[in-house]
C-alpha positions in Angstrom: 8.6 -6.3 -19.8 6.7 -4.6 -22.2 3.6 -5.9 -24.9 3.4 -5.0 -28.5 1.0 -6.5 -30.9 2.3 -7.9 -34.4 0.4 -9.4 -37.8 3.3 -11.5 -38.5 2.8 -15.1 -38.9 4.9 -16.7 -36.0 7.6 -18.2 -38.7 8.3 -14.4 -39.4 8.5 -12.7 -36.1 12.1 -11.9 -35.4 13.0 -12.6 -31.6 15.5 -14.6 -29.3 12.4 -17.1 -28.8 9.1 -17.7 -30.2 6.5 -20.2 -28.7 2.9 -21.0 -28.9 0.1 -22.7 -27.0 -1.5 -26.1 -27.4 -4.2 -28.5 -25.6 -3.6 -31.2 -24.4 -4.6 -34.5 -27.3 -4.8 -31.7 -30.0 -4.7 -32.4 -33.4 -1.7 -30.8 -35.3 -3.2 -28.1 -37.5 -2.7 -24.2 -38.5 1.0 -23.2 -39.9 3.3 -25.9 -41.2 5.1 -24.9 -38.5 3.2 -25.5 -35.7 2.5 -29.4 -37.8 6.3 -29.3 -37.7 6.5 -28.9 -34.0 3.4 -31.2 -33.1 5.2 -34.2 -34.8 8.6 -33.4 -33.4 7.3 -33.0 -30.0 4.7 -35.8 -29.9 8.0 -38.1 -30.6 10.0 -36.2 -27.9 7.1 -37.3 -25.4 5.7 -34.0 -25.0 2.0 -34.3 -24.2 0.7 -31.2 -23.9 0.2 -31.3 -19.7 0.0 -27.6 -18.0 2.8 -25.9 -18.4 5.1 -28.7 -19.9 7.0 -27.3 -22.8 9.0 -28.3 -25.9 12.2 -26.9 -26.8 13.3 -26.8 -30.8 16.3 -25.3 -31.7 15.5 -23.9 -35.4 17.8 -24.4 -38.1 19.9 -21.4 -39.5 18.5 -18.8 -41.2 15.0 -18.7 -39.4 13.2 -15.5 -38.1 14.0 -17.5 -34.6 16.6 -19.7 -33.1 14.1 -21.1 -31.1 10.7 -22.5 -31.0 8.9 -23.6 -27.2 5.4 -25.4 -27.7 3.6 -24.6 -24.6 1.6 -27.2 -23.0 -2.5 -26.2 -21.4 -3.4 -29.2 -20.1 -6.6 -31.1 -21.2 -9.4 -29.1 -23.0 -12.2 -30.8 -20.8 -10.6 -28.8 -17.7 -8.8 -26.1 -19.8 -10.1 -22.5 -18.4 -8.3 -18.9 -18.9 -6.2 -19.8 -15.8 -4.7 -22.8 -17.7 -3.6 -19.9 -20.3 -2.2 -18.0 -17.0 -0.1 -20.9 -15.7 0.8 -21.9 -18.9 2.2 -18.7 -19.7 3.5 -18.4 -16.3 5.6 -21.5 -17.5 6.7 -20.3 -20.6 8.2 -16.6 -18.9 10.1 -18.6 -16.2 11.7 -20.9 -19.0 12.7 -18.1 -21.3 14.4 -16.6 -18.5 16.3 -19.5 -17.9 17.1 -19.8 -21.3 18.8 -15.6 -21.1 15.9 -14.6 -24.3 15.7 -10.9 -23.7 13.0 -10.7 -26.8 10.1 -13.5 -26.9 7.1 -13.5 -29.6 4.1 -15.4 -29.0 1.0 -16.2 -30.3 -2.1 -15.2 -28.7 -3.8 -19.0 -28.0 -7.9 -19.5 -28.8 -9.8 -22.9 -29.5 -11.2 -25.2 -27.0 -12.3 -23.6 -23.5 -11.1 -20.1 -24.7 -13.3 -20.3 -27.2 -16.0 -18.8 -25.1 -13.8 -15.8 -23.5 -13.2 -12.5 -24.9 -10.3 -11.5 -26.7 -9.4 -8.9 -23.9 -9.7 -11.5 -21.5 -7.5 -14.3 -23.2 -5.1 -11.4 -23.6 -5.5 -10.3 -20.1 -4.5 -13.5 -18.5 -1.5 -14.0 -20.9 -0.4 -10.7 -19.3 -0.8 -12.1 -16.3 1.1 -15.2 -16.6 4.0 -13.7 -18.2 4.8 -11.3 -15.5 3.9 -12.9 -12.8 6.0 -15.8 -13.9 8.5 -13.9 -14.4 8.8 -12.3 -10.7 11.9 -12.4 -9.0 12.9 -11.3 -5.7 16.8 -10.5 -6.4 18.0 -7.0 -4.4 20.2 -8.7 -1.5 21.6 -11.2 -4.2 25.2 -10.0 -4.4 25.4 -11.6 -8.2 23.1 -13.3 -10.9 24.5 -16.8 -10.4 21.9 -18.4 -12.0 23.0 -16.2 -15.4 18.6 -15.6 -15.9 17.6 -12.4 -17.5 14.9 -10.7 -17.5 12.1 -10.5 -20.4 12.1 -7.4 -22.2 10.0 -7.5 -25.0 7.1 -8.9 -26.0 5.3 -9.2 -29.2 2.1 -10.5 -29.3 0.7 -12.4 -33.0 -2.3 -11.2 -33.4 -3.3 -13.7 -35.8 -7.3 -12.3 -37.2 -7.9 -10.9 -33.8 -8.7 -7.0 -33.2 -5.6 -5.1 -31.7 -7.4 -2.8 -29.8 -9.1 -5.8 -27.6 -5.9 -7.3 -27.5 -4.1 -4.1 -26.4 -6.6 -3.4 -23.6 -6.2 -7.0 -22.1 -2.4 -6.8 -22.1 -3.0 -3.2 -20.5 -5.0 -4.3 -18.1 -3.1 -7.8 -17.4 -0.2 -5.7 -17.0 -1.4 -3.3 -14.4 -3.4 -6.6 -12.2 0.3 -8.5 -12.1 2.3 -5.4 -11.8 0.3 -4.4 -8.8 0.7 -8.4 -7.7 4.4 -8.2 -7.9 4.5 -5.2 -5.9 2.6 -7.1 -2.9 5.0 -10.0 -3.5 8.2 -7.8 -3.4 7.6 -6.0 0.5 6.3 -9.0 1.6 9.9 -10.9 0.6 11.8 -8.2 2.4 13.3 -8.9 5.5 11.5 -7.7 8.9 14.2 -5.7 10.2 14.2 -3.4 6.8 10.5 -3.5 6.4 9.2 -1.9 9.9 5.9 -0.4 10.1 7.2 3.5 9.9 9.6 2.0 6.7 6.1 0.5 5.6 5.1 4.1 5.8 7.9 5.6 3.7 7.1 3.1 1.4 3.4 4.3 1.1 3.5 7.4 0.8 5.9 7.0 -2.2 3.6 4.4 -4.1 0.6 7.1 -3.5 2.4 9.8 -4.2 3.3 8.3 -7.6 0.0 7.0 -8.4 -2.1 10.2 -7.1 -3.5 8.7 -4.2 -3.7 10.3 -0.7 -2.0 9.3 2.1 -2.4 9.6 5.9 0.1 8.2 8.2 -1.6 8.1 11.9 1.6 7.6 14.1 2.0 6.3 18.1 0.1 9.8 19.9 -2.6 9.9 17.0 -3.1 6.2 18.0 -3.2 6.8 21.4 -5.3 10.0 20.9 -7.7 8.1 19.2 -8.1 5.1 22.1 -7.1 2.4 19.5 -6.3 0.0 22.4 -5.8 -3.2 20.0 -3.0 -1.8 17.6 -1.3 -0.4 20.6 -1.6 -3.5 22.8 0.1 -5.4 19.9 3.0 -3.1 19.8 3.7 -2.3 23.5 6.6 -5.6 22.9 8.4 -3.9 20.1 11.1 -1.2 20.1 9.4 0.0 16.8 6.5 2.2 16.0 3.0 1.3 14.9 1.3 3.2 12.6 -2.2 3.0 10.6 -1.9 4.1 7.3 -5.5 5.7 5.2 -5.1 5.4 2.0 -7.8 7.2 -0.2 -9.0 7.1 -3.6 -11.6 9.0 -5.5 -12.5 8.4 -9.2 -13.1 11.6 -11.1 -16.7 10.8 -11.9 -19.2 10.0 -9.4 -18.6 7.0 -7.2 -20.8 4.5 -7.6 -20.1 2.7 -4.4 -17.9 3.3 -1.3 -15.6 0.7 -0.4 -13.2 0.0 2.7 -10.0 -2.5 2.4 -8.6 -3.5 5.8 -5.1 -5.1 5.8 -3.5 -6.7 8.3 0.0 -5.6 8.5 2.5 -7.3 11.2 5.5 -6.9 9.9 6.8 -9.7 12.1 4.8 -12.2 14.3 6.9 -13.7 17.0 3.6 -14.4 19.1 4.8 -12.2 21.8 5.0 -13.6 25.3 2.9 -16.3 23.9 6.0 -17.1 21.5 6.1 -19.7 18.9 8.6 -22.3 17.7 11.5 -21.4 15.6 9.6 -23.2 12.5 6.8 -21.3 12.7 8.1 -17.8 12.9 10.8 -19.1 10.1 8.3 -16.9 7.6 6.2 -14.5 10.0 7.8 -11.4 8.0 4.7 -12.4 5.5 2.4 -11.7 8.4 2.3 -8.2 7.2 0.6 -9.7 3.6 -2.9 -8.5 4.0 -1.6 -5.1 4.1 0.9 -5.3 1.3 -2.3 -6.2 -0.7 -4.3 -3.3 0.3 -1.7 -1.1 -0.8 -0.9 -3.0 -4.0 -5.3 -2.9 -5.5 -4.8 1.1 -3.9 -1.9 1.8 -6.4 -3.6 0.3 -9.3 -7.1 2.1 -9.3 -6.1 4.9 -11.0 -4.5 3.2 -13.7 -7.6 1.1 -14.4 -9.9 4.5 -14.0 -12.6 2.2 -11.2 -15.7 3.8 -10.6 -15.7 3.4 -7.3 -14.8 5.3 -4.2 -11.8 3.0 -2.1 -10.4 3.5 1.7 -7.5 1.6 2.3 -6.6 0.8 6.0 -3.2 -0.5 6.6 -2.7 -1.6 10.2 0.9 -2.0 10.2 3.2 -3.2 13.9 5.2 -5.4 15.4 4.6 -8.5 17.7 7.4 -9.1 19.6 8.1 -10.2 23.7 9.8 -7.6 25.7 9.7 -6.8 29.6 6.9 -4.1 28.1 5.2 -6.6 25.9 0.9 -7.1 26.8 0.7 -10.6 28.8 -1.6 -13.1 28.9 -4.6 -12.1 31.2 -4.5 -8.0 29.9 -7.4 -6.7 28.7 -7.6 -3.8 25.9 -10.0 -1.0 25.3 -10.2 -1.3 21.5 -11.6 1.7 19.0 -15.0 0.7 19.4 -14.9 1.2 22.8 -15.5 -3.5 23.5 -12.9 -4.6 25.9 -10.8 -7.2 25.1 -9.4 -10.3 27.3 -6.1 -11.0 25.9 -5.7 -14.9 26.5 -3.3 -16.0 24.0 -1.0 -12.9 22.5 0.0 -15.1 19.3 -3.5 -14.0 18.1 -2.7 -10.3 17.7 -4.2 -10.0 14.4 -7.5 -10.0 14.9 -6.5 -7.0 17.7 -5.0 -4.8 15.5 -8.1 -5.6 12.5 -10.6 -4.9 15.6 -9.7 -0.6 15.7 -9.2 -0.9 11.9 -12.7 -2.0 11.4 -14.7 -0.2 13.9 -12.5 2.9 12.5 -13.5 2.3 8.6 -17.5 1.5 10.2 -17.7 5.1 11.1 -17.7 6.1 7.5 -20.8 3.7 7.0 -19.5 2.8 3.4 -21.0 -0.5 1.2 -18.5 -2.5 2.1 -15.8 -3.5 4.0 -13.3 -6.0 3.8 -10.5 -7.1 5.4 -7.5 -9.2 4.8 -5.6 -11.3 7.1 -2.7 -13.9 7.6 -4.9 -14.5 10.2 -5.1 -18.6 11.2 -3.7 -21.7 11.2 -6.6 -23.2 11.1 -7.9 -21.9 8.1 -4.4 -23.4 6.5 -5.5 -26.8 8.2 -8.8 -26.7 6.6 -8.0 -25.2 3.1 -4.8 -26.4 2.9 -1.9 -24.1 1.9 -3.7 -23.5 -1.7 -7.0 -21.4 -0.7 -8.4 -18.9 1.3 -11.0 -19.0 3.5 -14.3 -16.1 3.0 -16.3 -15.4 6.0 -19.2 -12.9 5.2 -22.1 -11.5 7.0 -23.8 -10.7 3.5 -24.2 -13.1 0.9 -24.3 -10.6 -2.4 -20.7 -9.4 -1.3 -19.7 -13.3 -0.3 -20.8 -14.7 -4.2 -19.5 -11.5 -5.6 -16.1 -12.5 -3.9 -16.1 -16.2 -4.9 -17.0 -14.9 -8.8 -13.9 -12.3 -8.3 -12.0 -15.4 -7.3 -13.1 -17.2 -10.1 -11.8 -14.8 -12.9 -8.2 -14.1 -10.8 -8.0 -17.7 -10.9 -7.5 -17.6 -7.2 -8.8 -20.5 -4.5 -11.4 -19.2 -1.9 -13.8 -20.8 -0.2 -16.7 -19.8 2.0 -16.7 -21.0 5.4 -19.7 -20.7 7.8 -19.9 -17.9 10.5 -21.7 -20.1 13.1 -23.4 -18.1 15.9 -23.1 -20.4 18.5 -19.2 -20.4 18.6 -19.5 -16.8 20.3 -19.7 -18.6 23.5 -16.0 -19.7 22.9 -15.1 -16.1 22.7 -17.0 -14.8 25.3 -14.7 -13.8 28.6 -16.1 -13.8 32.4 -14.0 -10.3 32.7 -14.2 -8.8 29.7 -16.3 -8.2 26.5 -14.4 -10.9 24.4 -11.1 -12.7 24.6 -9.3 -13.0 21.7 -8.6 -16.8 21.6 -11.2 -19.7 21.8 -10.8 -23.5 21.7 -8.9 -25.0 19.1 -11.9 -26.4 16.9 -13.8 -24.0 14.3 -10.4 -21.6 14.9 -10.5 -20.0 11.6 -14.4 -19.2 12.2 -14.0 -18.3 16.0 -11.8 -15.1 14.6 -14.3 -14.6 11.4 -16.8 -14.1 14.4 -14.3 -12.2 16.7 -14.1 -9.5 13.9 -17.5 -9.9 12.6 -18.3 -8.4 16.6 -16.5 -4.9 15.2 -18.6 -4.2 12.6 -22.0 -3.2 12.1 -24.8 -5.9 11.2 -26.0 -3.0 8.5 -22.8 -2.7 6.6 -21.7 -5.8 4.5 -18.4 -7.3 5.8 -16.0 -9.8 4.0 -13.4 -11.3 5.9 -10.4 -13.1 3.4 -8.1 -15.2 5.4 -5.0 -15.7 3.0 -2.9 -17.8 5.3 -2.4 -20.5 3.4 -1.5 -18.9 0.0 0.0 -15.5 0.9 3.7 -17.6 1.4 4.4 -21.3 -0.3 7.0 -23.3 0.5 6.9 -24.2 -3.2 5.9 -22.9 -6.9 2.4 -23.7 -7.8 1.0 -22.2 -11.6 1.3 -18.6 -11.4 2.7 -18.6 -7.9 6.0 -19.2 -7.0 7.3 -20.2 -4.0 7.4 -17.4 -1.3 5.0 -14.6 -1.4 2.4 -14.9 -3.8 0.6 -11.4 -3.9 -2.7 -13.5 -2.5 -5.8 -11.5 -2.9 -4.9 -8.6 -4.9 -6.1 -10.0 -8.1 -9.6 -10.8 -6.4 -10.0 -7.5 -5.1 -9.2 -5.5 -8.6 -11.9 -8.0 -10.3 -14.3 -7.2 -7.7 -13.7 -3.9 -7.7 -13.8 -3.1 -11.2 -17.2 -5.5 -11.3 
């Protein structure tokens, strides 16, 4: 799909489909076509709700065949992500429809009124591709007859093209980079293995001029990282921790390590779960597909800032090798670890990936994780949860959140729930007592890093993988996180 920016009027742009944006309750005004399509969809029923649209075949001889009014909900609620679902709507129905060309006009008035151009443009990107995602490659045919977008052109109406043209640049490279978390974390576990993780990687940094380090099994084992290797002992594949590293070409303002979590399929190990809940545990490898994804898109957006990524990528699977219950590992950092419940290996594997990126005493570090159930029973399968031992990175996150459009909430790292991790043989166990789960691992992890160095924990458990389409997400992987960290980031 790719953006161009036009002066036409929308009755003159020439494509397979045109559309346009309205609130909710709005009073027909501008063209007389957009009066036309106000009257004709107000007696269709069409109100206006998020992402509702009208369809209106145009007569012959018009500069389209057809016209889509796009509803954005109420303007007492109405924000720039009702622009991004909205639009996220309108790709997905032009698909459906087979347009390969679509014109739109860029939407103001009401609660856009107070954003900036590039931003409204930004999230119009956004909702357009992300809408349009489609995980496709082990279809054997297009049944559903869909095509993809193509072109775009973009009615400027009296706004400046160069704004516009850096939001759509920008939008672009924020979904792009979202679709690319989506697509490995839709492939199937026995194609996506760590090592083929690896492959991956170095490809995506080789293109984008990013380093790459791929430490395998010895380097691992070299290194004493006792928690990745205790996870993997089950599996016939290969664990590896990937560095990613990116430099801007002026002076860094600030030094930043991402930590993703990256089992590539979670079947508990010895500790093994129902057949339900490992149905979707090839997204359990989503943390890391996000690290990569915000690595491959620095460089396009030029970010001042100097960014590690750590991609802890394995298996957890039960063998006659697999770690049991009642083990205990010698992690990075040199804690011992009682292992009392081997279906929460993620925290393991983020325990040598943090004590690793401590070493290089950066500004920040922060991690993300499928890492709880809990944290989908307290947030529900719509938000993440934010632990945080410093509160200038925690608001900085929730702001970052904010602009992605992205749920996150902060949940409390309570001190005296150490004593449910504490073991009588060991220096922690990794599983406590059901209650306060989510925060029990926030302070299992928050024991690998230093109390100097501000940490941010993201568990993305409940949105990394739907069971159903919500605004700009559809159902599956979502790409959770990614757009957070590029705001933050670039902030």
């Amino acid at each position: 799909m790719r953006f161009h920016c036009s002066q036409k009027a929308l009755d003159q742009a020439s494509a397979d489909t045109s559309a346009l944006f309205t609130w909710r309750g709005m009073a027909p005004h501008g063209s007389a076509l957009h009066r036309m399509l106000a009257r004709r969809s107000e007696a269709d029923g069409f109100r206006g709700n998020p992402g509702e649209i009208f369809l209106y075949h145009a007569p012959d001889g018009s500069a389209s065949p057809r016209y889509l009014l796009v509803g954005l909900g109420p303007e007492a609620r109405g924000n720039l992500e009702s622009l991004r679902t909205a639009a996220a709507a309108l790709s997905r129905r032009v698909r459906r429809l087979g347009a390969r060309t679509l014109a739109v006009q860029l939407p103001g008035g009401g609660p856009l009124r107070g954003a900036t151009v590039d931003a409204v443009s930004q999230a119009l990107a956004e909702g357009l591709l992300l809408g349009g995602f489609r995980f496709d490659r082990y279809r054997s045919e297009n049944s559903s007859g869909e095509k993809p977008l193509r072109r775009v052109e973009v009615l400027l109406g009296k706004q400046k093209r160069t704004a516009v043209q850096g939001g759509l640049r920008r939008g672009t490279v924020y979904a792009q980079a979202t679709n690319l978390a989506r697509t490995l974390v839709m492939e199937p576990p026995s194609e996506l293995t760590p090592m083929r993780m690896a492959a991956i990687v170095r490809k995506e940094a080789r293109q984008a001029g990013v380093t790459c380090k791929v430490m395998r099994r010895a380097e691992l084992e070299k290194r004493g990282m006792g928690g990745i290797l205790g996870v993997s002992r089950g599996s016939a594949e290969e664990p590896c921790l990937i560095h990613l590293r990116y430099r801007p070409r002026r002076r860094a303002g600030k030094h930043v390590v991402l930590v993703g979590k990256g089992i590539t399929f979670d079947s508990g190990g010895l500790s093994l779960k129902g057949s339900a809940s490992m149905e979707n545990m090839k997204s359990d490898m989503a943390g890391a597909a996000a690290v990569l994804a915000v690595m491959r898109a620095l460089p396009e957006l030029k970010v001042p800032v100097a960014v590690d990524g750590l991609l802890l990528m394995s298996e957890n699977m039960p063998s006659g090798t697999a770690q049991k219950p009642g083990d205990i590992l010698r992690t990075y950092s040199g804690k011992t670890v009682e292992v009392t419940n081997t279906d929460a290996e993620g925290r393991l594997v983020l325990a040598d990936g943090l004590a690793y990126a401590a070493e290089w005493k950066p500004d920040e570090i922060i991690d993300l994780a499928t890492l709880t159930g809990g944290c989908v029973v307290a947030l529900g399968p719509a938000g993440a949860g934010l632990m945080s031992n410093d509160e200038t990175l925690a608001r900085a996150l929730l702001s970052a959140a904010g602009h992605a459009g992205e749920k996150l909430w902060q949940l409390p790292l309570y001190h005296e729930y150490l004593d449910m991790i504490r073991s009588p043989v060991a220096d922690l166990k990794n599983s406590g007592v059901r209650w306060g789960s989510a925060i029990t691992a926030g302070l299992f992890l928050q024991e690998f890093v230093p109390a100097d160095i501000p940490w941010a924990h993201l568990d993305i458990a409940g949105p990394a993988f739907l069971d159903r389409a919500h605004g700009a997400f559809p159902k599956g992987a979502t790409g959770a996180g990614v757009r957070i960290l590029l705001h933050h980031l670039e902030a």
